[in-house]
N, C-alpha and C positions, 0 to 999 in steps of 0.2 A: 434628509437622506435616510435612508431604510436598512438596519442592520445588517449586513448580513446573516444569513440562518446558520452558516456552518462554515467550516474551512476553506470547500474549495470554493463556494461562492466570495469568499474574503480572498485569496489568492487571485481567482479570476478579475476580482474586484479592481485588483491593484495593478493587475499589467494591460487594462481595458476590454475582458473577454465579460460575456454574460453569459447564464444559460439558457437554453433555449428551451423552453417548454414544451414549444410544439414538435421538437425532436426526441422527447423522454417515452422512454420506452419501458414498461416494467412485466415481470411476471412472477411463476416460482422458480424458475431457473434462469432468466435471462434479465439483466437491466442496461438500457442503453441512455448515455446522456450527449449530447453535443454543447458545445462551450463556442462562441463568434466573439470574434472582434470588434467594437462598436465601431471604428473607425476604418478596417483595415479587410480585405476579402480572404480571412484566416477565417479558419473554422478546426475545430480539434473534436472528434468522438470519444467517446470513453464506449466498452462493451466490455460486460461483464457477465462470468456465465457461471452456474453452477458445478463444481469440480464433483465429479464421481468419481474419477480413478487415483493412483495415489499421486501427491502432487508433482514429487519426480519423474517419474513416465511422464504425467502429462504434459511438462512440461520441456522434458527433453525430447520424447517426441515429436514436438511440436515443432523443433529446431532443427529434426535431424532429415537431412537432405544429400541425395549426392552433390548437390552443387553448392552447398552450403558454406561460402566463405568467412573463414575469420579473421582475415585483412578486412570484410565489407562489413565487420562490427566493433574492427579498431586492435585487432587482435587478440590473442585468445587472452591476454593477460588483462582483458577488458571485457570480455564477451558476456561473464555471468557477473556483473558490478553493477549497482545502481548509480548513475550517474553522479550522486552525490555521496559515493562512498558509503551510506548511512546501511546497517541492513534493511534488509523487505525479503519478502517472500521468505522461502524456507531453505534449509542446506538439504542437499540430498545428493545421493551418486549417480552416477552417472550411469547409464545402463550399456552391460558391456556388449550389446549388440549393434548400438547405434553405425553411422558411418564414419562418422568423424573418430570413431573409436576403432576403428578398423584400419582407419588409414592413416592410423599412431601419432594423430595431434593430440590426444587425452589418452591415459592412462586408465585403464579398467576399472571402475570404482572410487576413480576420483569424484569426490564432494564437493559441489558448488553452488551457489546460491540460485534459487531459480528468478532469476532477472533478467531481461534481454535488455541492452539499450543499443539502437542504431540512428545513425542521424543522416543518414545514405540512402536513396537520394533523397525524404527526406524524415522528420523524425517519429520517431515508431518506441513505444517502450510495450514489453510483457512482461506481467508478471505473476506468476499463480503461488496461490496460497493454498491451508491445508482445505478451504471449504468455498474459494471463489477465485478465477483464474479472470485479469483484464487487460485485455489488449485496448493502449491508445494508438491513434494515428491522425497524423497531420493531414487534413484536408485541404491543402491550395486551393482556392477559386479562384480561375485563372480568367482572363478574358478571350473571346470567339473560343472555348472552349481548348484554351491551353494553357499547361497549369503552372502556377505561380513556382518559379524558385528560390526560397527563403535568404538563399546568401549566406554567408557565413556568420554575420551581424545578427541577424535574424536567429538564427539557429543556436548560439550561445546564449542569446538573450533569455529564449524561451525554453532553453532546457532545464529550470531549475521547476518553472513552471509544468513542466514534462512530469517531471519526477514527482513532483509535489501530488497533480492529478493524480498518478497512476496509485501513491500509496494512498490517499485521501479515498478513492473511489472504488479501491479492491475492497480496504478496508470497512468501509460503510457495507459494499452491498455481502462482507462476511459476517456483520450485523442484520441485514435484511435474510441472508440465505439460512443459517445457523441458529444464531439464539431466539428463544422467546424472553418477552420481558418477567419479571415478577419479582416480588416484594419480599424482602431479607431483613432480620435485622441485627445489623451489625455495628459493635461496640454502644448499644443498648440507644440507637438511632434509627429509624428506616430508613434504606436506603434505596433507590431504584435501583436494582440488579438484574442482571440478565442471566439466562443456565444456556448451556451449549447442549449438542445430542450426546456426550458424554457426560453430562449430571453437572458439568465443570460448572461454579456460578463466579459469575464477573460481575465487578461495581465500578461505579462512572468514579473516577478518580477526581474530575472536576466537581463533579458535587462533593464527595468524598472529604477532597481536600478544603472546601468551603466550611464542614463540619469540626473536621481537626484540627482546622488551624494551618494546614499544609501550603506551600506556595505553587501553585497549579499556573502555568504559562503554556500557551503553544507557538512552537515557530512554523513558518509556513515555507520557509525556502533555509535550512533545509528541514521538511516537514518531519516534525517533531512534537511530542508535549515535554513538559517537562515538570518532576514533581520533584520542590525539594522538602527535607523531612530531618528538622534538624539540623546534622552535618552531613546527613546522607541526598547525594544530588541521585534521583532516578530518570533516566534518558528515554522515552518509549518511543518506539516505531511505529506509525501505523501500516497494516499489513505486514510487520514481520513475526517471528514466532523467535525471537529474540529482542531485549532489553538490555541495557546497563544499569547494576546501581555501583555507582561509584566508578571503581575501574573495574570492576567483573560483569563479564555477559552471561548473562541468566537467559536459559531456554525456558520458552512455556511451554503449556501443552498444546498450545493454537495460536495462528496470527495473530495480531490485535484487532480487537473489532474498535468501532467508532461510531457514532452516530451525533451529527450535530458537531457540538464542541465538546461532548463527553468522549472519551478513551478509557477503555476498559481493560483492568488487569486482572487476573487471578485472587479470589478470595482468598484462596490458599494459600497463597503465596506471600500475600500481607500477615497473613497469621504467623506463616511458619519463617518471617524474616521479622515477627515482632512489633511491625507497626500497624500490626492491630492485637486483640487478644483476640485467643483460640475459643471455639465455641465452650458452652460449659457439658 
């Protein structure tokens, strides 16, 4: 049987989905993946797009409707949550022009994570980051062209699945949109690094942690890596522009990117928390 290449092919792996090649779409601004059911007439798209505006706007624009219900995304105390509680995407306020802000269910400048998750009618997650914004959606293949209702069975099942895509696949194409690769050497090792369009340089933590001795794992449901370093456990997101070490959540300067089974933090960040030395 044939490795998996990377996270979400190992997740699709496991609840029977494949990807579909002749549905991938790439460019410099747009990447589109579809994921089927080997068994079942489910089909699931990933589309992910280049973020030009700041990711609040864009994201809350994108939600804001006069018809816009937040009983039909489970309530507002649900409405900006990643379905597995975990962060993704980024915090940002909330724009006090919106409608929903006018017609006093939010608060002027309230902070929220940009997350949508809906499973009505049926499941739909968005999420934008500071360099790549993706909507999934459930595509039922129905039969004489009427379309499948997942059932509540169904929809539980694959919500972890939901979640898992949307942060694997933001996160990857913030690695295709954002950084270039290139060569670093740090703690007197090369390492493959990647620099963002602000100078920022990131290194693959899985290779990273291969070099130091580090215990480098990734969980896929709920999508996670995880590096621990000593007594320090570090929790990363992919796709969010927050982390845990320990019990304190540390903002970056940008989501995480991803590529394969490497996840990438901050140079800087390892220096100036010690577990690496600072340049000379």
């Amino acid at each position: 049987m044939t490795t998996p290449a990377g996270p979400i092919e190992a997740v699709c792996a496991d609840e029977g989905f494949v990807l579909m090649s002749d549905r991938t779409y790439e460019s410099d601004k747009y990447i589109r993946n579809s994921v089927k059911h080997k068994n079942y007439r489910l089909l699931i798209t990933m589309k992910s797009t280049l973020v030009h505006l700041d990711p609040g706007w864009s994201f809350f624009s994108w939600v804001d409707s006069p018809g816009f219900d937040t009983n039909h995304h489970g309530g507002k105390e649900r409405m900006f949550k990643a379905s597995d509680d975990s962060p993704v995407g980024v915090i940002a306020p909330i724009p006090k022009d919106l409608v929903f802000v006018r017609r006093g269910e939010f608060l002027d400048d309230e902070r929220h994570q940009t997350c949508l998750v809906s499973i009505v009618p049926f499941p739909t997650v968005k999420v934008v980051g500071k360099t790549s914004e993706t909507y999934i959606r459930w595509d039922a293949v129905g039969v004489n062209e009427r379309n499948v209702d997942l059932g509540s069975e169904k929809k539980g099942k694959y919500a972890a699945l939901f979640m898992a895509l949307a942060r694997w696949h933001n996160s990857e194409t913030t690695t295709k949109f954002a950084l270039v690769d290139n060569i670093q050497r740090v703690a007197g090792r090369e390492m493959v690094a990647k620099v963002d369009k602000d100078q920022n340089v990131y290194v693959d933590m899985n290779e990273l942690s291969r070099h130091r001795g580090w215990n480098f794992s990734i969980s896929l449901e709920p999508a996670r890596a995880d590096v621990r370093i000593g007594d320090d456990h570090i929790r990363i997101y992919p796709g969010a522009d927050r982390i845990h070490i320990n019990n304190e959540l540390v903002t970056l300067p940008g989501t995480v990117p991803t590529q394969g089974y490497g996840v990438y933090l901050p140079l800087r960040l390892l220096q100036e928390r010690g577990y690496l030395p600072a340049e000379n």
